[in-house]
C-alpha positions as CSV (number, residue, x, y, z in Angstrom):
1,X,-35.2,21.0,-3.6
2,X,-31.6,20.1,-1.8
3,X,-28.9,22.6,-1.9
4,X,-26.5,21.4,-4.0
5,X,-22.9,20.5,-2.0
6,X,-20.4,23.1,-2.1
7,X,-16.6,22.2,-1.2
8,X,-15.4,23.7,1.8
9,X,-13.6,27.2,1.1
10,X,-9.4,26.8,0.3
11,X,-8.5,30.2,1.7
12,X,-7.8,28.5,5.1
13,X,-5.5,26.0,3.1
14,X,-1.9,25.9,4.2
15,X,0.7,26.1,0.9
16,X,3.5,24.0,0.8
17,X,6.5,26.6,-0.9
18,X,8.3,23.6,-2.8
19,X,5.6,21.9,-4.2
20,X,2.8,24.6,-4.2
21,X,0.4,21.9,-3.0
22,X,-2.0,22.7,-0.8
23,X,-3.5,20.4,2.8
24,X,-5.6,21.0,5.1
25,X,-4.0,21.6,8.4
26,X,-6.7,19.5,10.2
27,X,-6.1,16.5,8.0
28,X,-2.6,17.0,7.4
29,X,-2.9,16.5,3.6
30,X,-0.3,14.9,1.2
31,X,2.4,15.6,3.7
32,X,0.7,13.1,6.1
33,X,2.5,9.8,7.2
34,X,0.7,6.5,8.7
35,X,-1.2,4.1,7.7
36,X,-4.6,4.8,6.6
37,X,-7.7,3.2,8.1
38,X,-9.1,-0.1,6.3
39,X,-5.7,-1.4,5.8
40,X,-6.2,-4.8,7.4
41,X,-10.0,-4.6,6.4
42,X,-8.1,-5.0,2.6
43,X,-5.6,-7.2,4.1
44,X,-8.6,-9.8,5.2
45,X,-10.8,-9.3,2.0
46,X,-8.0,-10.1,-0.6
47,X,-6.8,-13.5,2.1
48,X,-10.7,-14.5,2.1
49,X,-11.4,-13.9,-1.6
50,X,-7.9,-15.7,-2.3
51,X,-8.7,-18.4,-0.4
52,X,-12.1,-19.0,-1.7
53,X,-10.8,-19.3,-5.5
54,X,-7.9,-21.3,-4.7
55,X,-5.2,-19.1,-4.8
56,X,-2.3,-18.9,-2.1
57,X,-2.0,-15.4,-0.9
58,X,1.6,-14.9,0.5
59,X,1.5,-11.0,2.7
60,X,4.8,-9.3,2.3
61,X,5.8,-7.4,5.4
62,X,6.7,-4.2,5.6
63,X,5.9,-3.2,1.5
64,X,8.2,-2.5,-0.7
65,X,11.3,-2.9,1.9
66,X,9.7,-6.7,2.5
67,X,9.7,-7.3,-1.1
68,X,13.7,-6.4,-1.8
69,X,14.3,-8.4,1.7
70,X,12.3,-11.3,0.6
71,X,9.9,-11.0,3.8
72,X,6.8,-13.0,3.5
73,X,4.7,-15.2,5.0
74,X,1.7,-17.2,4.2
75,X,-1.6,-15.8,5.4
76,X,-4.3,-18.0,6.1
77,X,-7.7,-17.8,7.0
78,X,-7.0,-18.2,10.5
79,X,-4.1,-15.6,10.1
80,X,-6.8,-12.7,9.3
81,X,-9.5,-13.3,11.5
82,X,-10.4,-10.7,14.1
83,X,-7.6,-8.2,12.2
84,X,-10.1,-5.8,11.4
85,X,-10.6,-4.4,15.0
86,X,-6.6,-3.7,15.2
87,X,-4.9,-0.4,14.6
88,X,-2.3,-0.2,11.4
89,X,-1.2,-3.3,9.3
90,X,-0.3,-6.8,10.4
91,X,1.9,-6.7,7.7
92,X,3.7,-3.2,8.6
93,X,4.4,-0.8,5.8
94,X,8.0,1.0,4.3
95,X,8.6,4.1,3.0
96,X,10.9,2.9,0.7
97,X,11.3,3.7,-3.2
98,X,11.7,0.8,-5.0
99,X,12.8,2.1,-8.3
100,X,15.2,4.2,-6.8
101,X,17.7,1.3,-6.7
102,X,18.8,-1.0,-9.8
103,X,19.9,-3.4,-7.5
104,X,16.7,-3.6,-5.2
105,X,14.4,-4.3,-8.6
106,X,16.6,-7.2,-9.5
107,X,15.5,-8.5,-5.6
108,X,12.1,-7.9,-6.2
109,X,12.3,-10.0,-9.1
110,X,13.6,-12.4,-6.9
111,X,11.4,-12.6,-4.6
112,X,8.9,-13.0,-6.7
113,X,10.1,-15.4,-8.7
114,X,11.1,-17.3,-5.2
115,X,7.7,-17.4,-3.4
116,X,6.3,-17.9,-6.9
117,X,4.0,-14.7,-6.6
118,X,2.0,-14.1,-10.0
119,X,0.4,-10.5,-9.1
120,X,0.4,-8.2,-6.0
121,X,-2.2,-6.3,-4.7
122,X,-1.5,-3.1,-3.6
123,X,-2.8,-0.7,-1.3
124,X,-1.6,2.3,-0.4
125,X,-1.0,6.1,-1.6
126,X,0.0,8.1,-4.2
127,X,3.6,6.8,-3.9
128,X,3.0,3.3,-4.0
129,X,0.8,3.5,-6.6
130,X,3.1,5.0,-8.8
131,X,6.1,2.3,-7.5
132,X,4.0,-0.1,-8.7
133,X,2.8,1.2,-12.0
134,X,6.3,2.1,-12.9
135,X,7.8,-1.6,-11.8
136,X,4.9,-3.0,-14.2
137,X,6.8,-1.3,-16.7
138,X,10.1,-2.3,-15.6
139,X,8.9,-5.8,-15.5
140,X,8.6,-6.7,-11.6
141,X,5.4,-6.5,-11.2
């Protein structure tokens, strides 16, 4: 019979004194910033899939900063091949709240409503998640 897997001890864990949360020095935990790996791996599959049911797929460029600025572009097939093999995004990425400013959800409405974008697919952390969640309530997204 298999041992069963055990999680790796938390008494080398690092504590964080504002938030209490703990990371893992080695991975740098919730405190990390970059881009994960797989992001234009996503980027590809969503173009490709797109694509094959007919739909346009607009990227916006640097997140939630490209949607307030109104910074797309069309991504085509051509556009995504051979973007798996590159480091980062193509598209870039923001750390920027978009609630945080009345005025920038009124642009994202914009934009939107501009490049005539029906739904977003979004990839990223905690953060963005929870950008987008909340705009889905506020009615951007």
């Amino acid at each position: 019979m298999m041992p069963m897997w055990k999680p790796p001890s938390l008494s080398g864990r690092v504590k964080n004194r504002e938030t209490e949360r703990g990371y893992d020095p080695y991975y740098r935990g919730p405190d990390r910033i970059g881009d994960c790996p797989g992001l234009n791996g996503a980027i590809r599959t969503v173009v490709r899939s797109g694509l094959q049911h007919g739909y346009r797929t607009p990227g916006i460029r640097n997140g939630w900063q490209g949607l307030i600025d109104g910074d797309t572009e069309p991504l085509t097939d051509f556009s995504v091949s051979g973007i798996i093999f590159r480091g980062g995004t193509i598209l870039g990425t923001s750390r920027v709240d978009p609630l945080k400013n009345p005025k920038d959800i009124e642009k994202i409405r914009s934009t939107l409503q501009k490049n005539a974008i029906d739904a977003i697919v979004v990839v990223g952390g905690d953060g963005t998640l929870a950008a987008a969640h909340q705009g889905r309530i506020a009615g951007y997204a």
